[in-house]
C-alpha positions in Angstrom: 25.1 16.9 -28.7 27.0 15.3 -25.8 26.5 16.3 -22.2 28.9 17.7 -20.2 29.7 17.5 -16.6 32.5 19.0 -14.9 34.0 17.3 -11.4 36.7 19.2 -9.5 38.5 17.5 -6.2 40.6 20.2 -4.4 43.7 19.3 -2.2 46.0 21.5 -0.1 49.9 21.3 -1.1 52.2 23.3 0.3 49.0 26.0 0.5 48.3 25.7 -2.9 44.9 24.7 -4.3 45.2 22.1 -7.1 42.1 21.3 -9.3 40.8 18.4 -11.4 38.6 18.6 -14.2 36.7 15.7 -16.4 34.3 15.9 -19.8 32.9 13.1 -21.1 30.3 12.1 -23.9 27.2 10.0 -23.4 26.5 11.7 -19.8 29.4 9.6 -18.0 30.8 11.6 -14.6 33.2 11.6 -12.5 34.1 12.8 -8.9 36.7 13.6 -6.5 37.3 12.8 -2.9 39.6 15.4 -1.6 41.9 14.6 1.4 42.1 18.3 3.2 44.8 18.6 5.7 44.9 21.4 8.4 45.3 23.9 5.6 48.5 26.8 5.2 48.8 26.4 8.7 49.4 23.0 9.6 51.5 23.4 6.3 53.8 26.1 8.2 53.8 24.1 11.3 55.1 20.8 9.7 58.1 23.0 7.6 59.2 24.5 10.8 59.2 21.5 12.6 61.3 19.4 9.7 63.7 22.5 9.8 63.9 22.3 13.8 64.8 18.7 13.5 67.9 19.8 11.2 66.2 18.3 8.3 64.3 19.4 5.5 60.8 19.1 4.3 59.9 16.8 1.7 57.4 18.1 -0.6 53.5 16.2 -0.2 52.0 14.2 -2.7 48.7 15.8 -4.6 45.8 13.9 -4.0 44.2 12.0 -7.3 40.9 12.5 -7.7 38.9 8.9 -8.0 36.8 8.5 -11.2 33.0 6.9 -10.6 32.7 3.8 -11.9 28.9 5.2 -12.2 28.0 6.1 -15.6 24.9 8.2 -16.2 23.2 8.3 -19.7 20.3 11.7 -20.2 18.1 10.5 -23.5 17.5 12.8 -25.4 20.6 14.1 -25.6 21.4 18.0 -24.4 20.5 20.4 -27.0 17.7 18.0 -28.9 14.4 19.8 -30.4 11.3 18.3 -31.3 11.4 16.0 -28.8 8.2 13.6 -28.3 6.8 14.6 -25.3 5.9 10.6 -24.7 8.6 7.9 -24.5 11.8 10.0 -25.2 12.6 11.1 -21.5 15.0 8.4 -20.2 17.8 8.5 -17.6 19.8 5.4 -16.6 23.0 4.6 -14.9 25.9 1.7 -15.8 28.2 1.1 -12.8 25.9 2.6 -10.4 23.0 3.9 -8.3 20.6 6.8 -9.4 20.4 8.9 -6.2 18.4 12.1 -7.5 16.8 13.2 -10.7 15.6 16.6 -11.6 13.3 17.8 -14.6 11.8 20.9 -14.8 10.6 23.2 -17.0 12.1 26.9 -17.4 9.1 28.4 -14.8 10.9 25.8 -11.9 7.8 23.3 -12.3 9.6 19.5 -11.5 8.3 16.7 -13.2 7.3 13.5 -11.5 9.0 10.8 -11.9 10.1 7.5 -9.9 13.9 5.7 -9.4 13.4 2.0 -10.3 13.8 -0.4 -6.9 17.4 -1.4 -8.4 18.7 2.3 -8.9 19.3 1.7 -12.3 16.7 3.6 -14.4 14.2 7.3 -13.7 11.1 7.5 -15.7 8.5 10.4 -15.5 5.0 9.4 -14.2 3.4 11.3 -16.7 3.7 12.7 -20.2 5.5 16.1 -21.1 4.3 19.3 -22.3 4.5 19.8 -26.1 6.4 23.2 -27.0 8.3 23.6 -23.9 12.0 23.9 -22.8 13.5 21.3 -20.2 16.5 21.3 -18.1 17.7 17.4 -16.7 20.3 16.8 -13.3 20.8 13.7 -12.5 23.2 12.0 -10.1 25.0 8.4 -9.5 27.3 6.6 -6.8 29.2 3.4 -7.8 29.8 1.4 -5.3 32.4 2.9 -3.6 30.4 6.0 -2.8 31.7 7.8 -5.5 29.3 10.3 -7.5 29.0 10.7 -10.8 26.6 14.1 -12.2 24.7 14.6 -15.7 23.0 17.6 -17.1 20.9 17.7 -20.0 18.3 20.5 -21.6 16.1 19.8 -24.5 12.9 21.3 -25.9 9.7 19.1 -27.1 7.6 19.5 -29.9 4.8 22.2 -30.8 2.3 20.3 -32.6 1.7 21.0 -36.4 -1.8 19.1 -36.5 -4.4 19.5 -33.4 -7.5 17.5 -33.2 -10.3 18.9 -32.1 -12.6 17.7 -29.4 -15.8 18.6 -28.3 -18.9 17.7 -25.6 -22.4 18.2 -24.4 -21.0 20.0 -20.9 -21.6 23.7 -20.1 -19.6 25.6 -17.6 -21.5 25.6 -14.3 -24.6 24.3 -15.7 -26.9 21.4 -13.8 -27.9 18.2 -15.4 -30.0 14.9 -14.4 -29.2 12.2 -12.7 -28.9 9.9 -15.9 -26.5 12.7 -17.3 -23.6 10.8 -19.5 -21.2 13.2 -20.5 -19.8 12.0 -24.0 -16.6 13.2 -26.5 -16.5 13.5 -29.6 -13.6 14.3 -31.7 -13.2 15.4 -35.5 -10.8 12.3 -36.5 -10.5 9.0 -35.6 -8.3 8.1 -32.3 -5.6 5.9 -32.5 -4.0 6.1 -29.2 -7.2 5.5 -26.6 -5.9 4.5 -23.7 -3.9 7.7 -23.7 -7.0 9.9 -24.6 -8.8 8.0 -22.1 -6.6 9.1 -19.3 -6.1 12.3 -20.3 -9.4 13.3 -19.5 -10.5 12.9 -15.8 -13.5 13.1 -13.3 -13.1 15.3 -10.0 -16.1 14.5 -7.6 -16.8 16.0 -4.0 -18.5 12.8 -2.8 -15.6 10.6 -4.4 -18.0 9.0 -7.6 -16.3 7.1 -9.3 -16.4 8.3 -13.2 -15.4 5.5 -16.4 -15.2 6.1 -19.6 -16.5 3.7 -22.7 -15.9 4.0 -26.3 -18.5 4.0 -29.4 -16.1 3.7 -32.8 -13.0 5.9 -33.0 -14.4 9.2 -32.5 -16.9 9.1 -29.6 -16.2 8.8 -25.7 -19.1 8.9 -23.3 -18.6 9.0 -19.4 -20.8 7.7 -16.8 -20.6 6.7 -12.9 -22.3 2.8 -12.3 -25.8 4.0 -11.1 -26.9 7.1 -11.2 -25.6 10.5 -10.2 -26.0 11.3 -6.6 -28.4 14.5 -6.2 -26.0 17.4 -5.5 -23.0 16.4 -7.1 -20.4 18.6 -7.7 -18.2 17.8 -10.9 -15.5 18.9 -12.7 -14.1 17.3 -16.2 -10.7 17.6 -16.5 -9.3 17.5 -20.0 -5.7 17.5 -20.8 -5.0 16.4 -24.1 -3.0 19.4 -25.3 0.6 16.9 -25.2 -1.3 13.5 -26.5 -0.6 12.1 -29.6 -4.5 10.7 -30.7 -3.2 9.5 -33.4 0.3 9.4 -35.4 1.4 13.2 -35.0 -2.1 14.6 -34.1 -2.1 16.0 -30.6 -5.5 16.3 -28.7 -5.2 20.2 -28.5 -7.3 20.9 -25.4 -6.6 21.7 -21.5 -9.3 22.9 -19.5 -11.5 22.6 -16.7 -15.3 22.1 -16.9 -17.1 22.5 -13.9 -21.2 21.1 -13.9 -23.4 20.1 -10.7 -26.0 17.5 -10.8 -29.3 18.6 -9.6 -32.5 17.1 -8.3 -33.4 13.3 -9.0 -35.9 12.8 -11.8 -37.1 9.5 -13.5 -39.6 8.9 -15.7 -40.6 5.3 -16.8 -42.8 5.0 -19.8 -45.3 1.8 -20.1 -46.5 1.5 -23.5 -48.6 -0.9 -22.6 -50.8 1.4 -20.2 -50.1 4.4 -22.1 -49.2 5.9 -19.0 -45.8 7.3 -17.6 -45.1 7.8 -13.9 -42.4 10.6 -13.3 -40.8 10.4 -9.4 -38.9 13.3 -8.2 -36.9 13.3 -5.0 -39.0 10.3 -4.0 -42.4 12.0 -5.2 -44.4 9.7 -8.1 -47.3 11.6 -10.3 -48.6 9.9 -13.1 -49.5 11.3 -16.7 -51.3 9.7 -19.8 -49.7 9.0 -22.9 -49.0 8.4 -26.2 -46.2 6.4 -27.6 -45.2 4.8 -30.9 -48.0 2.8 -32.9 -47.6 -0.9 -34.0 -46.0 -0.1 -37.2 -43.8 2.2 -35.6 -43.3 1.4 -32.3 -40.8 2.9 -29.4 -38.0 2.0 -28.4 -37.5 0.1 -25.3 -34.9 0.9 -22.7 -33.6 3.9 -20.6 -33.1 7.4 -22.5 -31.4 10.5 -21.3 -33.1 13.9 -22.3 -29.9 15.0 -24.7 -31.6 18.8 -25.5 -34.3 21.1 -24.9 -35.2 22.2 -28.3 -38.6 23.8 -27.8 -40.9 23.4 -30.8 -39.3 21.5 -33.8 -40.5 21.3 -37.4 -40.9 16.7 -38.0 -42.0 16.0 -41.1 -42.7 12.4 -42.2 -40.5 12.2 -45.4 -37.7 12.3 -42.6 -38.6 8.9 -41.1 -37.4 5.9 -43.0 -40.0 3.0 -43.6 -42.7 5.8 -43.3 -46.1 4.6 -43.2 -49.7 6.2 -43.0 -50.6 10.0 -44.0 -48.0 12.3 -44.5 -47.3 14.9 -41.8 -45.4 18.3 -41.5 -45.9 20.0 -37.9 -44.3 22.8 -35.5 -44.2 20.1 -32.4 -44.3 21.9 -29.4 -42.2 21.1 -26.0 -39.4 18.7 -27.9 -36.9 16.7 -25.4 -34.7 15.0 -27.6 -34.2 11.1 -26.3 -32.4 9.6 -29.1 -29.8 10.6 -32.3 -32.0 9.1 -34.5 -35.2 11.1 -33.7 -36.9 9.8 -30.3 -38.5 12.9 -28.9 -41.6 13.0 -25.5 -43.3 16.4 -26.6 -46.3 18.2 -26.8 -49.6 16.1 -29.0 -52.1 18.8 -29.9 -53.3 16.5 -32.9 -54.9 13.4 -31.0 -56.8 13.1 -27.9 -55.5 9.2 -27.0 -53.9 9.8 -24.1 -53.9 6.8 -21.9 -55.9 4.8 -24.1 -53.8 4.3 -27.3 -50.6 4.6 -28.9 -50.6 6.4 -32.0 -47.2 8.4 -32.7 -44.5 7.5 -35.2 -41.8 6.3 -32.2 -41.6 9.5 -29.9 -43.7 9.7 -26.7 -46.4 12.2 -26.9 -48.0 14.3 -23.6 -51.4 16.4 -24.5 -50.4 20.0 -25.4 -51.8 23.2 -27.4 -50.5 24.3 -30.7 -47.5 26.6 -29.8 -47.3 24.9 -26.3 -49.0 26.2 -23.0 -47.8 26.4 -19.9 -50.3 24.7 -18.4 -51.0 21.4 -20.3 -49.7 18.1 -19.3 -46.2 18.2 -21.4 -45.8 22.0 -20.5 -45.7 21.1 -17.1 -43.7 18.5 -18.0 -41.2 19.9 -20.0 -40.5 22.8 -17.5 -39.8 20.9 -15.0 -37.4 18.6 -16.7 -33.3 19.5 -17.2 -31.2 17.2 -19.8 -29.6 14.6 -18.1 -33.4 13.3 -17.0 -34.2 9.8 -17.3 -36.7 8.0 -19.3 -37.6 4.7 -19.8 -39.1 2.8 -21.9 -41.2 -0.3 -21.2 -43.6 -2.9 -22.4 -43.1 -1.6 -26.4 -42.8 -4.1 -28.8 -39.7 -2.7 -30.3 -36.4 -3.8 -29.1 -33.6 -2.1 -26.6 -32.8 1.1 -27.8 -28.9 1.0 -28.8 -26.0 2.6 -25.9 -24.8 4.6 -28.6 -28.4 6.1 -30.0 -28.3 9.2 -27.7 -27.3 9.3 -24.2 -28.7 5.4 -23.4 -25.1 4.1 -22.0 -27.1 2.9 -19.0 -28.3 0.2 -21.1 -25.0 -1.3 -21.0 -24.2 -3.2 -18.0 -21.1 -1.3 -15.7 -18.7 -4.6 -16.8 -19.0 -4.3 -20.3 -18.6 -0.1 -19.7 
């Protein structure tokens, strides 16, 4: 449909009011500069006086409105549906200077948008919301001052297919310092960049908060170092209006709110089967077990991804399997890695600190079922996820960024 604008120019003739209208398609305009005189009364005045002088009045010439040379063009055009809520929103002017553009929504929320330095174009700063209605003024001078309106109204798409998105955040909950919070959606994205900065980082000490992709499906999110004890953070998503991927909209807006607690890092050295654990500045050392020649540990730096209690780890699980076959209830499990890194409770061997015997995961000495008091109960109740441990002095190679939360083995460029 074409939009319509209506300019009226009023002059005074003889006490009349005359009145000018234009339509136009494509969202051209036109205005009127009326010449007003001293109204009915000066009218009266200047007919008595022509009839004092013996004469009589000559009837006054109605003033002609001016057309604006200024042209204004509302994409899409009024009336449009299913509008993408990206790219379709575009005002410009021919012949003329954009002086003001309005878009809002049917609640009276504008949407952003800048004038380009030469006048002749509007765009919006951000994207639209899918499924709602939108109502478009814009105005124009030409050169001569003259002004030239538009109105448009259109309503944008509701999404037929939503993606759906998911993470490792809980509202109001506290991680470590080494916490990475990562994405991960149910088809692949397409459209990344836009993904990317739909989803945000509010901090109350101003962290600065990147994101870095693994494949098509995964987004993880980490500041350069650490986390600052004590940070506040919320996690911003609002994908709801962006396309992921050809007519696939991200289907989420909300808020998650998560504080970083108390600084905890624990560094791992396989060759002294020890692991020295410093929190808020305070070291304490504890003997250990890690992975066995044939089946060493990684090396690196781990995030603690879950708190899983005791978990069932047999040995037909383990590719490249060697030695007697296992099945046991493994008691204290911190996950480290997606592929089955674990530091838990050992209630089978009595190494510690003098050999490394376990198929890859880092073992402290514990009871069957766990106790409280053991060496990896302590541990493990005094350890949140988002806790650090590293790995050192193994002789198996850098543990993957994408095996678990281990981003922080990839350096901040490269991130």
């Amino acid at each position: 449909m074409r939009s319509i604008r209506k300019v009226m120019a009023a002059g005074i003739v003889g006490g009349a009011l005359v009145l000018t209208s234009a339509c136009s398609g494509g969202g051209s305009g036109s205005a009127a500069k009326a010449e007003l005189g001293g109204g009915a009364a000066a009218g009266a005045a200047s007919t008595a006086s022509a009839s004092a002088a013996g004469g009589s009045a000559a009837p006054s010439a109605a003033a002609t409105p001016k057309a604006s040379a200024a042209v204004v063009d509302i994409q899409p055009k009024s009336g449009s549906v299913d509008v993408a809520p990206n790219g379709a929103l575009k005002v410009a002017v021919a012949g003329g200077k954009l002086t003001t553009v309005k878009v809002s929504d049917k609640t009276g929320k504008e949407v952003a948008g800048t004038i380009a330095a030469d006048g002749g174009s509007w765009t919006p700063s951000a994207g639209l919301a899918v499924g709602t209605a939108y109502q478009v003024s814009a105005m124009a001078a030409d050169a001569n001052g003259v002004v030239a309106t538009a109105d448009s109204s259109f309503t944008t798409l509701t999404p037929e297919r939503e993606a759906k998105a998911s993470d490792n955040v809980e509202d109001n909950a506290t991680y470590g310092v080494g916490m990475i919070v990562s994405v991960d959606f149910d088809r692949d994205v397409k459209n990344k960049d836009a993904v990317a900065k739909g989803i945000t980082f509010e901090t109350d000490n101003g962290t600065v908060v990147k994101g870095h992709w693994f494949g098509d499906r995964r987004l993880d999110f980490r500041p350069s170092e650490y986390w600052k004890p004590g940070t506040k953070v919320t996690v911003h998503y609002r994908l709801k209006s962006v396309e992921i991927a050809p007519g696939v909209y991200g289907g989420v807006d909300r808020d998650e709110p998560f504080t970083i607690g108390r600084s905890q890092v624990s560094t791992v050295d396989a060759k002294t089967h020890q692991m020295t654990v410093v929190r808020d500045g305070q070291s304490s050392v504890i003997d250990i077990t890690s992975g066995a020649p044939d089946h060493p540990t990684w090396n690196g730096t781990m995030v603690i991804m879950s708190k899983e209690g005791v978990v069932r780890m047999q040995s037909s699980t383990l590719p490249g399997m060697t030695g007697a076959p296992y099945d046991l209830q493994v008691p204290h499990s911190m996950r480290l890695t997606t592929s089955g890194t674990y530091i838990h409770g050992n209630y089978w061997s009595d190494v510690f600190g003098e050999d490394n015997v376990s198929h890859g995961c880092v073992g402290l000495k514990d009871v069957k079922g766990g106790g409280d008091s053991t060496s990896m109960g302590k541990f493990y109740d005094g350890s949140i996820v988002g806790d650090v441990v590293k790995v050192q002095n193994s002789t198996r190679g850098q543990v993957e960024p994408d095996n678990g939360l281990s981003g922080w083995n990839l350096g901040w460029s490269a991130w």
